[in-house]
C-alpha positions as CSV (number, residue, x, y, z in Angstrom):
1,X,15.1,5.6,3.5
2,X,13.6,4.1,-0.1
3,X,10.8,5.9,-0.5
4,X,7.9,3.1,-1.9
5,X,9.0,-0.1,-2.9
6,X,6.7,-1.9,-5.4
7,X,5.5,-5.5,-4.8
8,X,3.6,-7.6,-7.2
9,X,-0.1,-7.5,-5.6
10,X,-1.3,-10.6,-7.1
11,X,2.2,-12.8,-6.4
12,X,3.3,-13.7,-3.0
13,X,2.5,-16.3,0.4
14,X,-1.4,-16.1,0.4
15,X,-2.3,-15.2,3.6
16,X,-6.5,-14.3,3.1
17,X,-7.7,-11.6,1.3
18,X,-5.4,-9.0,2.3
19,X,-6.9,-4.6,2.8
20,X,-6.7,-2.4,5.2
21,X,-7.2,-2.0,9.3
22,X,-6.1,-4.1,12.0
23,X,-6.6,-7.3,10.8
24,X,-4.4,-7.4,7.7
25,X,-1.6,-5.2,10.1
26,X,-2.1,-8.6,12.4
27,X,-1.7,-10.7,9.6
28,X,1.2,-9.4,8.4
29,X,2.6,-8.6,12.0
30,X,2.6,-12.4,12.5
31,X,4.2,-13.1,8.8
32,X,7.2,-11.2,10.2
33,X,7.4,-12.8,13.5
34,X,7.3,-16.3,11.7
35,X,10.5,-15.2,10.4
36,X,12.0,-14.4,13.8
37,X,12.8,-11.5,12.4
38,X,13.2,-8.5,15.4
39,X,10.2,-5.8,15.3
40,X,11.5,-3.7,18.1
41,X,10.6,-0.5,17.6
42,X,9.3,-1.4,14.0
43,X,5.3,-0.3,12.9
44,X,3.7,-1.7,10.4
45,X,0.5,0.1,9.2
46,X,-1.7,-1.2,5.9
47,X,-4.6,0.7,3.7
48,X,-7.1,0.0,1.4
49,X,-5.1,-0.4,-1.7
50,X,-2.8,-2.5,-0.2
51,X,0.1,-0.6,0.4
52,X,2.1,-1.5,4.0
53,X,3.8,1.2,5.6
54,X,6.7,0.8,7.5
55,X,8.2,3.3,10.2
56,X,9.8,3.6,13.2
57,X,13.3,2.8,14.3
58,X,14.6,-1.2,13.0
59,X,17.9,-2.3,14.7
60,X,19.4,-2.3,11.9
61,X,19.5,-1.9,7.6
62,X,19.6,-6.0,7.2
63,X,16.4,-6.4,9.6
64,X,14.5,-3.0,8.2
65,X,15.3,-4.5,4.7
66,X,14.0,-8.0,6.1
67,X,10.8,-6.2,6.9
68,X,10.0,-4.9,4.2
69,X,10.4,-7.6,2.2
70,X,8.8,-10.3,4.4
71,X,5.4,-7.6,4.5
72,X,5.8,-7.0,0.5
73,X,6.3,-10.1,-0.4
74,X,2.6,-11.2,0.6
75,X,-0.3,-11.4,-1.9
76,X,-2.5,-8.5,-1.9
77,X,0.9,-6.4,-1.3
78,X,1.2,-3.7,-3.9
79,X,4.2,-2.0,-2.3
80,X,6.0,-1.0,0.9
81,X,6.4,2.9,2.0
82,X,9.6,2.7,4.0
83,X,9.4,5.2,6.5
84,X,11.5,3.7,8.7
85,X,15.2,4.2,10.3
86,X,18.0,2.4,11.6
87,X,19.7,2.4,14.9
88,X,22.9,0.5,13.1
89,X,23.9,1.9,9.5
90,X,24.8,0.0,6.9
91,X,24.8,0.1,3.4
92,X,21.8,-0.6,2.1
93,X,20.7,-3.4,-0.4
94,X,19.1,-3.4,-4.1
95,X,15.6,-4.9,-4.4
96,X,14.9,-6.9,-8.1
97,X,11.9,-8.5,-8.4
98,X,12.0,-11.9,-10.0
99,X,10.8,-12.9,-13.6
100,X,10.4,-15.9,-15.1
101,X,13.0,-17.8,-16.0
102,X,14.9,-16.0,-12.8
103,X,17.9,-18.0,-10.9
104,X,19.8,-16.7,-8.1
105,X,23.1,-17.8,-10.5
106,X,21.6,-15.3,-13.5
107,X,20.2,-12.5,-10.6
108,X,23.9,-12.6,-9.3
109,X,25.7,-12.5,-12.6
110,X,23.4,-8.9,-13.4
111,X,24.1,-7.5,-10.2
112,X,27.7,-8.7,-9.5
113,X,29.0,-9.6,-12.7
114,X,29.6,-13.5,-11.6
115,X,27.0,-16.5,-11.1
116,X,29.2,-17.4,-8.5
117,X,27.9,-15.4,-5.6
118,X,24.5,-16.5,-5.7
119,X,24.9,-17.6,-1.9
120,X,25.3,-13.9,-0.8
121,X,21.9,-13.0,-2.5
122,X,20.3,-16.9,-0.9
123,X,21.9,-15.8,2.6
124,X,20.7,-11.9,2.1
125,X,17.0,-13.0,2.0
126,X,17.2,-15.8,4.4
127,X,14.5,-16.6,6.5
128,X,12.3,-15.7,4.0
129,X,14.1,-18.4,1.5
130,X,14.6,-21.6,2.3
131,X,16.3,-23.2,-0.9
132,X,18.4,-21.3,-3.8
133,X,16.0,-22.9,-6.4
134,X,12.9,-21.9,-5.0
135,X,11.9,-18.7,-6.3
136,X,9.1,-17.5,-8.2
137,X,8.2,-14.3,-10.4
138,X,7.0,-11.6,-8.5
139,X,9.0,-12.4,-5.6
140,X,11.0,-9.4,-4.2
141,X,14.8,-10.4,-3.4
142,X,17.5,-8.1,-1.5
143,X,20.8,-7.6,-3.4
144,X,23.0,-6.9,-1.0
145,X,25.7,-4.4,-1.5
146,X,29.3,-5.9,-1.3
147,X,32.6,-5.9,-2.5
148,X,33.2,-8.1,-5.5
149,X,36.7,-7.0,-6.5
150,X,37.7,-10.2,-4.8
151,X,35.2,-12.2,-6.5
């Protein structure tokens, strides 16, 4: 479990004006499944000051991770509580949030120690991205915990 995981509140996929009760929990209930991404077992609560909880049981770290970030990164998203398990472990991922200036090459070469395994961190937040190059600041990514000795 993280604990809360900040968000930029003002950056993110604009999807209305975004507080708490059942209509921004629909909102961002349909956000996920636009990803395809698989909810079973998965609730997804919001309050007043934007903050999402998440909690119950997600198939796995990848898709609880997925979750969180395809809930955070909306506008009017200050943060994610993750209250939630797994029913598969696995190691879980680092979250940066992007700055200006950010490219997946640059976020790689802090976090691995090459620019050439950008494509783990583009295929670690897929569906949410769409193209390497289109990023923005604000924008939480997953940084996915591997082995680079081989890089």
């Amino acid at each position: 479990m993280f604990g809360m995981i900040p968000f930029v509140k003002a950056a993110g996929r604009g999807l209305g004006k975004m507080f708490g009760g059942k209509d921004a929990e629909e909102k961002l209930k349909e956000e996920v499944k636009s990803y395809d991404l698989d909810t079973d077992g998965v609730d997804i609560h919001v309050n007043d000051d934007g903050v999402v909880t998440v909690k119950g049981e997600a198939v796995s770290q990848e898709m609880k991770e997925k979750i969180i970030l395809a809930v955070g990164n909306v506008e009017g998203v200050s943060g994610v509580n993750d209250e939630a398990g797994t029913r598969m472990m696995g190691r879980a991922s680092q979250f940066h949030t992007v700055e200006r200036g950010d490219t997946l090459s640059a976020i790689s070469k802090t976090y691995y120690g090459t620019w050439r395994l950008y494509p783990e961190i583009f295929e670690a937040n897929k569906p949410m991205l769409s193209d390497p190059d289109k990023i923005y600041p604000g924008q939480v990514l997953r940084i996915p915990a591997i082995n680079t000795a081989s890089a």
